[in-house]
N, CA, C and O atoms as a GROMACS GRO file, in nm:
protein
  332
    1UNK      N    1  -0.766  -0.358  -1.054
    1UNK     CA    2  -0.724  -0.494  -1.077
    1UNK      C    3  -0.663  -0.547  -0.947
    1UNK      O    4  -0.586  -0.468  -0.894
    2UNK      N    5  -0.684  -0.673  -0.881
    2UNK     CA    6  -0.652  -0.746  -0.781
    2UNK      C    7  -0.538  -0.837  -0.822
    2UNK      O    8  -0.559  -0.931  -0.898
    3UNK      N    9  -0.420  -0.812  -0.774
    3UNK     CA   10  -0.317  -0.945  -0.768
    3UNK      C   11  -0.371  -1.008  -0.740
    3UNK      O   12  -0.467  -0.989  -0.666
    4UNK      N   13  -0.310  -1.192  -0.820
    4UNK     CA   14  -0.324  -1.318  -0.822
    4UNK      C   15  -0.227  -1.399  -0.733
    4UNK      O   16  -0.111  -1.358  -0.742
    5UNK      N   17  -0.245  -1.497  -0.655
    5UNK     CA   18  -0.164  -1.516  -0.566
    5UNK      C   19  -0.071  -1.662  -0.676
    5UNK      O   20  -0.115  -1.762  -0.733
    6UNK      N   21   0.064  -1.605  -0.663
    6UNK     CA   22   0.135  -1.723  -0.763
    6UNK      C   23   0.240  -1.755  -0.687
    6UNK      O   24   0.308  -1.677  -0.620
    7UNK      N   25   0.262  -1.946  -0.704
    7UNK     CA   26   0.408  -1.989  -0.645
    7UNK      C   27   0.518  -1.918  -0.712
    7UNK      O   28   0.621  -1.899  -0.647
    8UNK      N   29   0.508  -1.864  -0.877
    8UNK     CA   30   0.653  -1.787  -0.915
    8UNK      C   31   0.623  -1.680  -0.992
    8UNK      O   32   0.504  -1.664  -1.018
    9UNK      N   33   0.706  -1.601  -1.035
    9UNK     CA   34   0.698  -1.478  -1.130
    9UNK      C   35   0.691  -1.564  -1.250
    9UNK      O   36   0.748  -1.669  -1.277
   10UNK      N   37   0.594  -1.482  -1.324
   10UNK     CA   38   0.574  -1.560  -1.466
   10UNK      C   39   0.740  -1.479  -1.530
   10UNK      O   40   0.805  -1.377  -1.507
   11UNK      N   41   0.750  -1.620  -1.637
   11UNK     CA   42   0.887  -1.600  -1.686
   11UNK      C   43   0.890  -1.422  -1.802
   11UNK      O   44   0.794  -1.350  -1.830
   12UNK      N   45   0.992  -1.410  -1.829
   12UNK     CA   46   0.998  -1.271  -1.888
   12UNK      C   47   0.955  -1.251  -2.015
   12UNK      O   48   0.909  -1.140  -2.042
   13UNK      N   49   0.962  -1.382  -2.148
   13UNK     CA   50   0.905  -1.365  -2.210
   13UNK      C   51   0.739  -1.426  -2.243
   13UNK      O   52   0.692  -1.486  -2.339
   14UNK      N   53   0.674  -1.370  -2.096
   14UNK     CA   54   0.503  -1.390  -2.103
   14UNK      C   55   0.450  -1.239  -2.067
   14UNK      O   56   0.333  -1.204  -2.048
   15UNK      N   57   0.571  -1.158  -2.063
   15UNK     CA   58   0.485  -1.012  -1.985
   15UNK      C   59   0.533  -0.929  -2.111
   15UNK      O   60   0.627  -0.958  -2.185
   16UNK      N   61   0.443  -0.808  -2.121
   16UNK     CA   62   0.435  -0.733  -2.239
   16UNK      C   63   0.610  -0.641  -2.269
   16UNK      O   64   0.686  -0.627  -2.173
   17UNK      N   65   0.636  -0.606  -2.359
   17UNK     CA   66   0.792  -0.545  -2.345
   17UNK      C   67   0.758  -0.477  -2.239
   17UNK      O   68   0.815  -0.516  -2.137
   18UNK      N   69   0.663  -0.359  -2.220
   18UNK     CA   70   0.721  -0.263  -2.120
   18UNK      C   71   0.665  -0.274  -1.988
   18UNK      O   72   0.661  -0.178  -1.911
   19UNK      N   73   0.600  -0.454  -1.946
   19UNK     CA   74   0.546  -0.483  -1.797
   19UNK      C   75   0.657  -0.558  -1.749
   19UNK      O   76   0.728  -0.625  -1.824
   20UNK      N   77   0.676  -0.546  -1.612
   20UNK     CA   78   0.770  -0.607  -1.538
   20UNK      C   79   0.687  -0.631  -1.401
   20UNK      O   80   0.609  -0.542  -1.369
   21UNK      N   81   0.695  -0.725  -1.331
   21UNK     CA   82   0.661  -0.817  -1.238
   21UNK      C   83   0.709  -0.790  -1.083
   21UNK      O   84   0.820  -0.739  -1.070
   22UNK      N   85   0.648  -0.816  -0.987
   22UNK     CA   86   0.739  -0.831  -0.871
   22UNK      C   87   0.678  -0.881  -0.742
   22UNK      O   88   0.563  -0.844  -0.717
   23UNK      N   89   0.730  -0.948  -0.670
   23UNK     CA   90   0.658  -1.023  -0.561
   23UNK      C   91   0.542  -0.926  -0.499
   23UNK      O   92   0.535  -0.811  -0.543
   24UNK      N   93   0.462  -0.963  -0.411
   24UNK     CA   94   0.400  -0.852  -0.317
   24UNK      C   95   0.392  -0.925  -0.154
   24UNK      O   96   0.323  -1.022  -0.124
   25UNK      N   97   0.467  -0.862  -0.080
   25UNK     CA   98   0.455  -0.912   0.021
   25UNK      C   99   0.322  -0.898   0.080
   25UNK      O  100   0.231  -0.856   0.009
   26UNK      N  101   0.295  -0.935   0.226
   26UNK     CA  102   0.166  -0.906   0.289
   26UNK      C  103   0.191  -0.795   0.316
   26UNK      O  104   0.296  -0.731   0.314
   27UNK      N  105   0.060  -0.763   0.352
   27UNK     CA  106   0.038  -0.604   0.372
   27UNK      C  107  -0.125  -0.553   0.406
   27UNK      O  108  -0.225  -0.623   0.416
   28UNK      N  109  -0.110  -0.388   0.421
   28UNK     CA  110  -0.249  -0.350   0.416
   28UNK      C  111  -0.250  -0.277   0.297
   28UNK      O  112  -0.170  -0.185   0.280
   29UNK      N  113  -0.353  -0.314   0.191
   29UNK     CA  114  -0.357  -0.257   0.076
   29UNK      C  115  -0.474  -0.118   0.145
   29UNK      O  116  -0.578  -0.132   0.209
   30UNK      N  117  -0.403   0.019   0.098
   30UNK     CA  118  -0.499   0.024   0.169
   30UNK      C  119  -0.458   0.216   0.075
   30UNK      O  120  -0.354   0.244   0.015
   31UNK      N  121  -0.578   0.305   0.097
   31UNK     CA  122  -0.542   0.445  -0.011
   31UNK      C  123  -0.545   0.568   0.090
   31UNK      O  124  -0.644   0.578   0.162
   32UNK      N  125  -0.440   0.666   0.100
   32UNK     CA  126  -0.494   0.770   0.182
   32UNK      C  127  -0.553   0.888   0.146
   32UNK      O  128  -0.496   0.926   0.043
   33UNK      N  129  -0.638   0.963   0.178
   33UNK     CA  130  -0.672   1.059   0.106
   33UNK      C  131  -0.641   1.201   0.267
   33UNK      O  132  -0.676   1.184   0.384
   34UNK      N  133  -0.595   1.281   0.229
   34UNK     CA  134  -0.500   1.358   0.265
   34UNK      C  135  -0.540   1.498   0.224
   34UNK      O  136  -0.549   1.510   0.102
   35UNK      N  137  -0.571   1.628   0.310
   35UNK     CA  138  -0.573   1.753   0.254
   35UNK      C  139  -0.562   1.804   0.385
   35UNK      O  140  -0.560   1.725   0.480
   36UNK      N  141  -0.551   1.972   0.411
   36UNK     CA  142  -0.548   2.014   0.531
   36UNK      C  143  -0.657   1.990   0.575
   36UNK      O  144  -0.753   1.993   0.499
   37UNK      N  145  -0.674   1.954   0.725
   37UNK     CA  146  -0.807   1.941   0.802
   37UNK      C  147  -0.895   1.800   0.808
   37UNK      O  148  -0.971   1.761   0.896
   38UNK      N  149  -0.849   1.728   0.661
   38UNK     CA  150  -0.882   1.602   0.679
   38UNK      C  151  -0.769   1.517   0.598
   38UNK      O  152  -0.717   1.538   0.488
   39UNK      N  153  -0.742   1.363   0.740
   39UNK     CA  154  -0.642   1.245   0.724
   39UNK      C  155  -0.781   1.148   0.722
   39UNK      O  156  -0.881   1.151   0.794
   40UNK      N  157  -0.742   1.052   0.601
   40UNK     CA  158  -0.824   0.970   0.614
   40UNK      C  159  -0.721   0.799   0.522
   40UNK      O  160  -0.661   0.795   0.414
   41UNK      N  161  -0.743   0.688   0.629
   41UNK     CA  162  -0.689   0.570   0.527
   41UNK      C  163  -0.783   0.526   0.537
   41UNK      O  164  -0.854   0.555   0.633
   42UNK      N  165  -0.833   0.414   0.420
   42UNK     CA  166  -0.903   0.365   0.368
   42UNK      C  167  -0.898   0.246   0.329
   42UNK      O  168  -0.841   0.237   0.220
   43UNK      N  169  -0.940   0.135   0.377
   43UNK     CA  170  -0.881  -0.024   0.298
   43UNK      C  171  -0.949  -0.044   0.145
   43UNK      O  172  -1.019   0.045   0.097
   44UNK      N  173  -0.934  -0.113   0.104
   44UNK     CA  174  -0.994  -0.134  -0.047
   44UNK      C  175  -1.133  -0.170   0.005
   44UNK      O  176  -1.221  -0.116  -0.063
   45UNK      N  177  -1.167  -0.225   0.078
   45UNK     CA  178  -1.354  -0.255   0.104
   45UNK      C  179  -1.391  -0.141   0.186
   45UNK      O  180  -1.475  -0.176   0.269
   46UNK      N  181  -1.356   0.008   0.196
   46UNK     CA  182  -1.396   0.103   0.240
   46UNK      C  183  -1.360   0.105   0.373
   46UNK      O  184  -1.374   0.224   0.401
   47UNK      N  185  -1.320   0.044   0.483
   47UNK     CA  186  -1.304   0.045   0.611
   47UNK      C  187  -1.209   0.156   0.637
   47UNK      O  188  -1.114   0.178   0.561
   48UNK      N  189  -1.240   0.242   0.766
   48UNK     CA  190  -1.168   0.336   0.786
   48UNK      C  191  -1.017   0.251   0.875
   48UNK      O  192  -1.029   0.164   0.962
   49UNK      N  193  -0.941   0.283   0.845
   49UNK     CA  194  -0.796   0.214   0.894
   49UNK      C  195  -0.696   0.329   0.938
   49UNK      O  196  -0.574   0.315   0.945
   50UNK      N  197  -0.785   0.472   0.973
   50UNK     CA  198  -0.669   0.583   1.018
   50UNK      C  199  -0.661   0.554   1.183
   50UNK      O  200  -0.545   0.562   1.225
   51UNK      N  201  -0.754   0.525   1.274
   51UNK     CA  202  -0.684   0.526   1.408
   51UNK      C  203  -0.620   0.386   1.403
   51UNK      O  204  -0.544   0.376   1.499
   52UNK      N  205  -0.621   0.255   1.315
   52UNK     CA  206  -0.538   0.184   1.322
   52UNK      C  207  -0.369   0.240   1.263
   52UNK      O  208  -0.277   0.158   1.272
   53UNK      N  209  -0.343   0.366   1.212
   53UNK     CA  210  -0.194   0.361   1.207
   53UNK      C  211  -0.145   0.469   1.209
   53UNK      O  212  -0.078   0.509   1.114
   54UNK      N  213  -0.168   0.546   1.323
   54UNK     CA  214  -0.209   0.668   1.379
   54UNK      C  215  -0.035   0.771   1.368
   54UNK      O  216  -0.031   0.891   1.394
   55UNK      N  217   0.097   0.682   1.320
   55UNK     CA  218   0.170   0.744   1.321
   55UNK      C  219   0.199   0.808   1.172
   55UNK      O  220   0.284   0.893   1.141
   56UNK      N  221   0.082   0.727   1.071
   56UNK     CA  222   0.092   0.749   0.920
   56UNK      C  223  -0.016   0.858   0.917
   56UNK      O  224  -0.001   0.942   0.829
   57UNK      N  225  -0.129   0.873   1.004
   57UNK     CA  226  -0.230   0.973   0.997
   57UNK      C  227  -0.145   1.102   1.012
   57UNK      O  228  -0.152   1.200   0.938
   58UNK      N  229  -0.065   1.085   1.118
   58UNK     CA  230  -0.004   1.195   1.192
   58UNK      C  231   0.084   1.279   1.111
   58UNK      O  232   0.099   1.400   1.131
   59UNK      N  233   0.153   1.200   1.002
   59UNK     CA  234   0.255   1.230   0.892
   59UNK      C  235   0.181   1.306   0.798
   59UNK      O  236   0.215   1.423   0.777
   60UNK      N  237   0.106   1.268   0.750
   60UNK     CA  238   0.013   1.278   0.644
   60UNK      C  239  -0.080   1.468   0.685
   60UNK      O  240  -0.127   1.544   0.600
   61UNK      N  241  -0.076   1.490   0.852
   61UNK     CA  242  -0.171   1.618   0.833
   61UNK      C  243  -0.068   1.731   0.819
   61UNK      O  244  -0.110   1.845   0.796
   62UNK      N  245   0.080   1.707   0.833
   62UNK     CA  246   0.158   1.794   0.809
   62UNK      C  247   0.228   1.830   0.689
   62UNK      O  248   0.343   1.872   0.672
   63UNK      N  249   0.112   1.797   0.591
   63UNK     CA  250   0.111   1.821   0.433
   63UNK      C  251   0.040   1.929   0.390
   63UNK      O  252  -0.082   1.933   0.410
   64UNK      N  253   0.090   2.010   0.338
   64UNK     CA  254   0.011   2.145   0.308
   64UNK      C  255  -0.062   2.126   0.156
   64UNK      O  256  -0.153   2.198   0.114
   65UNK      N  257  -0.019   2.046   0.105
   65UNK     CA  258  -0.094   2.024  -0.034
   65UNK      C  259  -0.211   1.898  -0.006
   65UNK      O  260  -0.176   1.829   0.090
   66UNK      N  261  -0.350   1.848  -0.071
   66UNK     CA  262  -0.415   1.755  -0.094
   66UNK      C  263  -0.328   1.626  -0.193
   66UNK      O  264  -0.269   1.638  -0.300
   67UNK      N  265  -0.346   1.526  -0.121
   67UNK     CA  266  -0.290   1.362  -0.152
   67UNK      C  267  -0.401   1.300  -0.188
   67UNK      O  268  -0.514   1.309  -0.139
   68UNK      N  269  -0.351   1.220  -0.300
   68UNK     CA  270  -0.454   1.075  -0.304
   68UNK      C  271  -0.315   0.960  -0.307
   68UNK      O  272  -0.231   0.976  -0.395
   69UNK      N  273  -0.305   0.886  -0.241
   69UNK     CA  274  -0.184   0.768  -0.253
   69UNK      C  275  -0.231   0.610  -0.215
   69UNK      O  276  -0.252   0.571  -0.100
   70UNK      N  277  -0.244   0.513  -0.359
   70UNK     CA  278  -0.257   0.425  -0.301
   70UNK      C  279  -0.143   0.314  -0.309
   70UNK      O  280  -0.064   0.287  -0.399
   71UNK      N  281  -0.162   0.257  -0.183
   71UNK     CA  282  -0.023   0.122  -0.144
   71UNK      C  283  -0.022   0.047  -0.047
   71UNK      O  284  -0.072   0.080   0.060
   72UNK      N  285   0.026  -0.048  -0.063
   72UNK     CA  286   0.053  -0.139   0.062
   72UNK      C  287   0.121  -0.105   0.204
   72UNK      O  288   0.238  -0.067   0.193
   73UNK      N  289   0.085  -0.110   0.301
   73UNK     CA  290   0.161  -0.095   0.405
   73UNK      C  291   0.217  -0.196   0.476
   73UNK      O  292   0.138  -0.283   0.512
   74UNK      N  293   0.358  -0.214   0.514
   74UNK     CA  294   0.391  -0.343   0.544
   74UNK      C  295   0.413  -0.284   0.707
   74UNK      O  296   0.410  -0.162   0.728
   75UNK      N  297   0.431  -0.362   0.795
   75UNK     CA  298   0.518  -0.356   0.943
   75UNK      C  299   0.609  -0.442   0.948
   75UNK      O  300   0.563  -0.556   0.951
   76UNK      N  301   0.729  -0.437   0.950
   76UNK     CA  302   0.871  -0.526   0.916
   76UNK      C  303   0.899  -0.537   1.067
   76UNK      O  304   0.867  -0.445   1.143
   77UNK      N  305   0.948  -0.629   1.104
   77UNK     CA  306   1.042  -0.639   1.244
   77UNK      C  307   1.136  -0.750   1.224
   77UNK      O  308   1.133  -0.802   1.112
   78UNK      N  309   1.216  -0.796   1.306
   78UNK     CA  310   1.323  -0.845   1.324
   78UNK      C  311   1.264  -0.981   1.341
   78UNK      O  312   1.349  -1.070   1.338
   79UNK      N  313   1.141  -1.020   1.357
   79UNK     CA  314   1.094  -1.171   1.362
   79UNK      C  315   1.021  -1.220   1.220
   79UNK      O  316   0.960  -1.326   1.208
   80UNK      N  317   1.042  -1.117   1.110
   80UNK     CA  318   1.004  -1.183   0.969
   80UNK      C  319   1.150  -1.204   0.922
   80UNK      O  320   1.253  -1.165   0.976
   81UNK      N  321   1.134  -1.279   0.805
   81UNK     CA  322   1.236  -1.318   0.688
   81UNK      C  323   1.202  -1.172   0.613
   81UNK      O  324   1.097  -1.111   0.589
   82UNK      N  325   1.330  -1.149   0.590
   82UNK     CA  326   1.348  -0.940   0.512
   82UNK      C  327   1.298  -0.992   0.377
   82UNK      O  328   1.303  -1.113   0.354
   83UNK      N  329   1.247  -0.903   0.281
   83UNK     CA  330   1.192  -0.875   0.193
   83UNK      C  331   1.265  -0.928   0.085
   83UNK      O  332   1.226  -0.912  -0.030
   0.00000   0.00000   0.00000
């Protein structure tokens, strides 16, 4: 399922009792798949995105177990408005 881009959080009584809501900033939506010997990120349209963030590849091979993780990746600095 693809987020919908909305001016507000729908109010609380339109979401199911046990769904709750929350902004999504920009980002790279994007999934890693992770085991010894192979780092790989992945954008949602298949594009390889591991030498674009080569310090998350780097994290990721010093995992001794196999990963599947998918999420947004943000880059924050001191010239955005904080989260």
């Amino acid at each position: 399922m693809l987020a919908e881009a909305r001016r507000q959080l729908p109010p609380e009584q339109a979401l199911p009792r046990d769904w709750t809501a929350e902004q999504k900033p920009d980002g790279f939506r994007a999934i890693l798949f992770a085991r010894p010997g192979l780092i790989m990120l992945q954008s949602r349209q298949g594009a390889d995105l591991t030498g674009a963030f080569p310090d998350i590849a780097a994290a990721a091979s010093e995992l001794s177990e196999a990963l599947v993780l998918d999420g947004v990746m943000l880059s924050v600095s001191d010239l955005r408005s904080p989260l």
